[in-house]
Structure formats: C-alpha cells, structure tokens
N, C-alpha and C positions, 0 to 999 in steps of 0.2 A: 179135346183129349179125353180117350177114354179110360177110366177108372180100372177095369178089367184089362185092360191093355198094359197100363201103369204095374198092376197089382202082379202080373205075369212079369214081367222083368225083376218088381223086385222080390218077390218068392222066389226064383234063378237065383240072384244073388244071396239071399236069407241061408240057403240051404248049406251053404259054403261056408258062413262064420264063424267066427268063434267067439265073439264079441259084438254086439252091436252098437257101432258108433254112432256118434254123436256130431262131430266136428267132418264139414265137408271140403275138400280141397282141390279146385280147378288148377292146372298148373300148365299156363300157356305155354307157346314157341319159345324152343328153349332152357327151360321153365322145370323142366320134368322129372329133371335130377332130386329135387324132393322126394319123388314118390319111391327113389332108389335107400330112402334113412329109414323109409318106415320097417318097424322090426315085426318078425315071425308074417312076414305078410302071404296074403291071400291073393294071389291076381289071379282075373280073369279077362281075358280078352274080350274088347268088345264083339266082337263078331261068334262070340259065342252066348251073348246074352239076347233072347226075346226081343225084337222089336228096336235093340239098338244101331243105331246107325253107324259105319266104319270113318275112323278116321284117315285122312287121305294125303296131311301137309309133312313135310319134311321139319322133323322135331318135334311129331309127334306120336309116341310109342301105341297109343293105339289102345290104352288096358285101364281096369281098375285096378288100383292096390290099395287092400284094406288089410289093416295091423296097426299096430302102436306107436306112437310118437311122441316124446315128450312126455309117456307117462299115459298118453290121451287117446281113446279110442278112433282112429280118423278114418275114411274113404276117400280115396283120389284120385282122381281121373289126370293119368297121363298125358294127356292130349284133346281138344276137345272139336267139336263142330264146328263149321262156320256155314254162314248163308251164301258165301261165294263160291263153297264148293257142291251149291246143285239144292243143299237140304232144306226143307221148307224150316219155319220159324217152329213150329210144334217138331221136328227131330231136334234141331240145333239145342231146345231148352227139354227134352225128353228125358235126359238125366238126371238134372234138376227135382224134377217129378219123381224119380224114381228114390233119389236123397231124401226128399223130405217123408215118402211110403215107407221107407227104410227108420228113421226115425231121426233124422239130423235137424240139430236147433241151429247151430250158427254153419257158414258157410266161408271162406275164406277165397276170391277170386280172383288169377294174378293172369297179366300178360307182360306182351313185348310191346312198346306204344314207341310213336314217332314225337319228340318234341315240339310244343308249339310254341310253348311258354321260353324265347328267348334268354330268362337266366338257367335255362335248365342245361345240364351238359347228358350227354350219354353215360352210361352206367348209372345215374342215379333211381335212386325207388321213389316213387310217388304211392303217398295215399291217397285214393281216390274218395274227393269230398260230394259227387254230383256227377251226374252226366248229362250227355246231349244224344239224345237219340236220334241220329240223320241217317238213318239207315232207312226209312220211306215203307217201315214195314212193323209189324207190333205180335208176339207170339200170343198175346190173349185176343188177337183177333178172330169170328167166329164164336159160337154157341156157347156158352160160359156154361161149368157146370162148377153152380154153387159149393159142393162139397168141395172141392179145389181150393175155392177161392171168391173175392166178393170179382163181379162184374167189373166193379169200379175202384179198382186196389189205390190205396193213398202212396206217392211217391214222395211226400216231403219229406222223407228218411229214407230214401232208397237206399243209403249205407252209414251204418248204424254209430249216432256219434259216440256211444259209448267204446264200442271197435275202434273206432279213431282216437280216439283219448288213451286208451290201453297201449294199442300200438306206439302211439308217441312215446308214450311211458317207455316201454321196451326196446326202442329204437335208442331212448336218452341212457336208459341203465346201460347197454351195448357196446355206445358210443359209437351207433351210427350216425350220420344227417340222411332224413327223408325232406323229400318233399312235400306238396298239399298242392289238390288239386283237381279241375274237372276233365273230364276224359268225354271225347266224341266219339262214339259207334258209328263208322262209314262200313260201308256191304263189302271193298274189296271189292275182287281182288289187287286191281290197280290198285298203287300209291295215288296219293294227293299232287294234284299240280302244286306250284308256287301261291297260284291264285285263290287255291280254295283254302289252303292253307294260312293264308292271309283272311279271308274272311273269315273260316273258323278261330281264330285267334281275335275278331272285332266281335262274336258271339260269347266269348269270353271261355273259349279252348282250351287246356293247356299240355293236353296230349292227346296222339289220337290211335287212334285202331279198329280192327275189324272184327271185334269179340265183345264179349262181357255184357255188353246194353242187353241183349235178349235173356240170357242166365241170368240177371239181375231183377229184370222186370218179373221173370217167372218166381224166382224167389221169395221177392217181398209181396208177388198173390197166393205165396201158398205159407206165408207168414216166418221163411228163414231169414233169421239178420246176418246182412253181407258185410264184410271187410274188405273193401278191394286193394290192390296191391299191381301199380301199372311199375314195370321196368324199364324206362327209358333206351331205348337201344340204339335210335339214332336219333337227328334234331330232322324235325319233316323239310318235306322238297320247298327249298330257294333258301333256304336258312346257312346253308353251307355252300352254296354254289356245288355238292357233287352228287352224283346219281345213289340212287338209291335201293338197294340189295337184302334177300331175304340173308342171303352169307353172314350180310353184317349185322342185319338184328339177334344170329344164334350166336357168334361172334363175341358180341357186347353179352349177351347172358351166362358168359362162360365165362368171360371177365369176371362177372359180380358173381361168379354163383356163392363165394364163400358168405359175403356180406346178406345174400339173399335168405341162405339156409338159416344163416344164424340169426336170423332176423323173425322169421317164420316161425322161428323151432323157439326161440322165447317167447314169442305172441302163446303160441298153443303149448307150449308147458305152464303158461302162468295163466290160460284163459279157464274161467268159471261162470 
C-alpha cells in the first residue's frame, strides 16, 4: 500500500470536516442505521472519494458519515467491502488506512454473522473475543512499508480487552445480555454447508461471516484498537434444518436495531 495513495483519499476527506474524529465505525449488513443518529453529518459517497472502492451488497448505503455521536467525534462507513465481491485484500482494508491517516484511535467493527455456537439464538449481539482467519488470504500480504506498520504485527489482542470490559460494562448498565465470542472470516459468497459448519464449531467457532478478519488485521498493523460487535442474524446451515437467506440476515438486524443503537451509542458516549 502506498502512502501517497493513502494520503490522497484522506486529504478528499480532510477538506470537508468540521471536526476531526477520533472514533471509527464499520457498520455491517443491515447495520447502517447507525450512521443515520450521527448529528450535523458530513457524507460522502464512496465513489466520490480517490482510490475508494464502491460498495455493491444490498444493505449497504455506499457513504461516509462523519459528525457527532454521543458527544463524540466519529467516522462511519455505511457499508463496507468484501473479498467476494471481486476486491483484492488492500481495497477491502483501504479504509481502514485512510481512518487511521485521518487520525482515529479506537475503531469499533459490527456485522451480521451466522450462529455456530448452539446456545446462541438469532438477534443476539456477540462480542467478539478472537478470531479465525479461513479466509486463505492476508491483506498485509506483499512489500511491507514500515511506516504503516511492523512486518510482523502481534495478534494476541486483535480486539482490545479493555473494549471488552467497557462494553460489558455498558451492555449491564442497559440491561442488555450480550454475548462472548470467536468469529470466523470465510471469503463468501456462499453460505457454509452443514459440514463445514460442524467443523468450524470443533475449531472452536462461535459465529461466522464474510467480513471483519481483514479490517481487523489492518488495524491492529497500523496500531487502531478494535471492538468488534457480530449480530447474530441467523443460526448457520444444519443448525435449523432451514435454508438460508441474505432477506433474513437484514430481517434479524431490523429486529434488534433498537437494542443495537442503544447499545453502541453507550459504548461511544462513555468511551475515553
């Protein structure tokens, strides 16, 4: 990744604020209703920014919105990239890069994920404790440029336990119940058979999806601390004996959007 390349995207965005945040927020399938609370906001559409890649999935608006939240200066991407719609691993985490250029410390990363973890039901929020990268592909792959990032970034804290401890906090003041747990990065676009579904859960799975692993990895090489945030949408394939539908994962996030928002929105009012 080049640095000039990076630096041109976010000087595009720089020009247009009014604020420079701080707090960065992915808001998966679904998901994106967030990005409609932030106040006096800023959007830009991706396709109008340098070097950004367009989003292409259904539930996903396509835009930044940058404005205030909770008090808190944030950036959010309504919608994000994946690697099964075509984009190499340097677009899908190209944002990323342009957050931390921009000046963001913590990051905050939410999807829609399939249940592996048997006690889990649909609509529940899971915090994600770790993940599994089966996605057979790595965005720091290729020429490292030290100023980015070390070569050999450490992942024993890929998501940040103090982010986790906060958020429980926040979820108990609420009087939400989350979950805890690790999350698998499969490439998509197909769902999971029964079978693999079954093996990913003897790897010790407990949700899964086609997001998040790569924006995580980039992250924690360019030194942002992640909070991730999976929403259960359905229980994965053989778990329910019934097929399975993008309908039902926007479905299930429209369900929880209220528990979602207010969930979010106390993490980043109380987050320092």
């Amino acid at each position: 990744m080049n640095q000039s390349v990076i630096s041109e995207a976010s000087s595009y965005v720089k020009k247009q604020l009014k604020e420079t945040p701080s707090i960065g927020l992915i808001l998966g399938s679904g998901l994106g209703v967030l990005g409609d609370e932030i106040e006096n906001p800023v959007i830009i559409p991706y396709s109008e920014i340098p070097h950004f890649p367009e989003s292409t999935v259904s539930g996903h608006k396509g835009q930044l919105v940058i404005g205030t939240l909770e008090g808190q200066h944030v950036i959010a991407m309504q919608g994000r990239f994946h690697y099964y719609e075509g984009y190499s691993m340097e677009q899908v985490t190209f944002p990323i890069r342009v957050m931390k250029d921009l000046g963001i410390e913590s990051i905050i990363v939410t999807n829609a994920a399939g249940g592996i973890n048997e006690s889990f039901n649909p609509g529940d929020l899971m915090l994600i404790t770790d993940h599994i990268n089966n996605m057979g592909d790595n965005p720091l792959i290729g020429k490292n440029d030290e100023e980015l990032g070390s070569r050999f970034p450490d992942m024993s804290q890929s998501y940040d336990r103090e982010l986790i401890q906060h958020a429980e906090e926040c979820a108990n003041k609420i009087g939400i119940s989350v979950q805890k747990g690790i999350y698998v990065g499969n490439t998509g676009p197909s769902y999971e058979t029964p079978v693999e579904v079954r093996m990913l859960r003897l790897l010790g799975g407990d949700a899964v999806g086609m997001s998040t692993v790569p924006e995580v990895i980039v992250s924690r090489h360019t030194g942002i601390r992640v909070l991730g945030i999976s929403c259960i949408s359905n229980m994965a394939a053989g778990i329910l004996d019934q097929p399975l539908t993008h309908h039902e994962v926007i479905e299930t996030t429209e369900r929880v959007r209220e528990n979602f928002l207010k969930f979010v929105k106390e993490i980043i009012s109380t987050l320092r």
